[in-house]
C-alpha positions in Angstrom: 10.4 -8.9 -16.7 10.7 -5.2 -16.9 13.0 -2.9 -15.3 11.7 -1.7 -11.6 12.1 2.1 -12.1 10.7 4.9 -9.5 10.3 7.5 -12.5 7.3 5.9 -13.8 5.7 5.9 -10.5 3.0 8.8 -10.0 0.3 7.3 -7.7 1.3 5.5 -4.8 -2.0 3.0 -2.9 -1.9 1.9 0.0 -4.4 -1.2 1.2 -6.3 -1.2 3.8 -9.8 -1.2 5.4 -11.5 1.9 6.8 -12.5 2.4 10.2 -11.3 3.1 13.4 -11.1 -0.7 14.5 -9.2 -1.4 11.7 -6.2 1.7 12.3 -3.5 -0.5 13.6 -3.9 -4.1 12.1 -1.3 -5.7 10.0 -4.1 -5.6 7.2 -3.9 -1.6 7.5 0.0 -1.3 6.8 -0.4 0.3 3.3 -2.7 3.2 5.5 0.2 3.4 7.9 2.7 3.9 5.1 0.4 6.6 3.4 -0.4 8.3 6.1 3.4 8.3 6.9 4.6 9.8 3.4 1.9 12.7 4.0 3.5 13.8 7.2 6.6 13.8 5.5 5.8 15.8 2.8 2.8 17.7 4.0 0.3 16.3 2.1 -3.8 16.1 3.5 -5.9 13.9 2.6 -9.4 14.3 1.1 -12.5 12.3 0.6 -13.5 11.5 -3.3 -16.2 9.1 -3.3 -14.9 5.8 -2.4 -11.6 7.5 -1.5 -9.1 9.5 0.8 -6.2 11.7 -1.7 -3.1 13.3 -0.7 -0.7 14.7 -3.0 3.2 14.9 -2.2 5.8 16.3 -4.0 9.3 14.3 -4.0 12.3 15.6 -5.8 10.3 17.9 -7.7 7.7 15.1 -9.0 4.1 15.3 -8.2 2.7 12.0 -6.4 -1.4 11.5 -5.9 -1.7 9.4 -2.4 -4.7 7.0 -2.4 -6.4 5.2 0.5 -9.1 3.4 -0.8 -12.3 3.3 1.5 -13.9 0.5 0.4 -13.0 -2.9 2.5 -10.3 -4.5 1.2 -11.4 -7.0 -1.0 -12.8 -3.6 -3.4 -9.9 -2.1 -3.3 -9.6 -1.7 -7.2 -13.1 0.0 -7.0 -10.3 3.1 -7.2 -9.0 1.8 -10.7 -11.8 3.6 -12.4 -11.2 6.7 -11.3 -6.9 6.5 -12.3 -8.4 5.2 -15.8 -9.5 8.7 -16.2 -6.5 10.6 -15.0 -4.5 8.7 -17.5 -3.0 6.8 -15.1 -2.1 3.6 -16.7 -0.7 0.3 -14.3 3.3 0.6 -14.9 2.4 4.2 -13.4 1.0 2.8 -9.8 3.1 1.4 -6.6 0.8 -0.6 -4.5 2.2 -0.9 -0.7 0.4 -3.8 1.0 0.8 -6.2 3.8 3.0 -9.6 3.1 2.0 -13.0 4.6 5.2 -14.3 3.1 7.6 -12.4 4.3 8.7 -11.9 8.3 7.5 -9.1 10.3 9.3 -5.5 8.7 11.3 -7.2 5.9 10.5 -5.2 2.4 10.4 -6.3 -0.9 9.5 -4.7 -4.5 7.7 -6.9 -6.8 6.7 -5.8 -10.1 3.5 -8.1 -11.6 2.5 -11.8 -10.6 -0.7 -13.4 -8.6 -2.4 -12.1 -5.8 -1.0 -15.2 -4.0 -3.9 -15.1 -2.1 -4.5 -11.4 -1.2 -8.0 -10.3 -1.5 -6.7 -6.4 -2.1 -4.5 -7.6 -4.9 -7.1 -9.9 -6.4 -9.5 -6.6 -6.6 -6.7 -4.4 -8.2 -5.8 -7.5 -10.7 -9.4 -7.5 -11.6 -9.9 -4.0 -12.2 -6.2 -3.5 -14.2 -4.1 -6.5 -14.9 -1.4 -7.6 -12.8 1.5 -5.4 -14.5 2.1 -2.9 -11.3 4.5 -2.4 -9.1 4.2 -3.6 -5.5 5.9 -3.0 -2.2 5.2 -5.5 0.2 5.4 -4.9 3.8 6.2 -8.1 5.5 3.9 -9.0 8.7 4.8 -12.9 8.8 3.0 -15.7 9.5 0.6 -16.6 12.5 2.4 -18.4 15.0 -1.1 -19.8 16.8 -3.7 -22.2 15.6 -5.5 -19.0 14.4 -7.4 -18.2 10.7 -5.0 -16.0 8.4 -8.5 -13.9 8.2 -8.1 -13.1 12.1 -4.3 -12.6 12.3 -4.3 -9.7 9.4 -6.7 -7.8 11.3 -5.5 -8.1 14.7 -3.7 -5.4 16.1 0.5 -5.5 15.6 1.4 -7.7 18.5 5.5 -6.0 18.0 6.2 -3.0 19.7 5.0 -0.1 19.3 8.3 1.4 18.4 9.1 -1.6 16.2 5.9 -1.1 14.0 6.9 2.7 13.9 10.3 2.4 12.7 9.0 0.0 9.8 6.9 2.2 8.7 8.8 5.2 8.4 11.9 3.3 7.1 9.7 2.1 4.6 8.7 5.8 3.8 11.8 6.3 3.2 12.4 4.0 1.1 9.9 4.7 -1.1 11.0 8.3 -1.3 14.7 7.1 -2.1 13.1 4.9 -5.0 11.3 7.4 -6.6 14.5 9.7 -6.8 15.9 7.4 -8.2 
């Protein structure tokens, strides 16, 4: 397996769907993240086609934001547009939500399946499966309910909660890639 190492990263996406109903649901947590890491370093996102960009700067190192607008299960619609740039798949850090995991828990993964993750599955498509991953734990559905509805429900965990994962996971990211 190779080495996790923040110096190779240079475009960070975050998964999501666009749209106003979808702002705060668990499925929106690589948005949150983004959105997040340009207040912190005052980046502004712009539309390109099926996209919103922000770049950052972090310890002297330029970083291109991405949001994809398509739903979710298109998200590697934005692969295309990184072929050009040069950007090759050792180079991205996808943040995305994480069944698997319990609600704020964080966890780098570099390659494997899309374990079920219809985001993943559309980046693996467009790219291969050898990029880096954060994963944003939102756990498991408690109730009888589809994992379909529970990722785009709104966060059922406090406000404050959901707020301090995300900018601790800003953080984070911002401590990995100085590293």
């Amino acid at each position: 397996m190779e080495q996790i190492d923040g110096s190779k990263i240079k475009v960070i996406i975050g998964l999501g769907n666009p749209g106003v109903k979808y702002v705060c649901t668990r499925h929106n947590i690589g948005f949150l993240v983004l959105d997040e890491l340009a207040d912190m370093f005052g980046g502004k996102f712009r539309t390109k086609d099926n996209m919103e960009l922000a770049e950052i700067n972090i310890g002297g190192k330029k970083i291109l934001l991405i949001k994809p607008q398509t739903f979710m299960n298109n998200s590697g619609q934005v692969i295309p547009f990184l072929n050009k740039q040069g950007i090759k798949p050792e180079n991205i850090l996808v943040v995305h939500d994480e069944l698997e995991l319990p609600f704020g828990k964080l966890n780098f993964k570099f390659g494997g399946s899309a374990k079920g993750h219809n985001g993943l599955r559309s980046i693996i498509s467009a790219c291969g499966p050898d990029y880096l991953r954060l994963r944003f734990g939102i756990g498991r559905p408690e109730d009888r309910i589809s994992v379909g509805d529970y990722v785009l429900q709104p966060f059922t965990e406090t406000d404050l909660e959901v707020e301090s994962g995300i900018k601790d996971t800003a953080i984070m990211i911002e401590d990995f890639l100085k590293s």
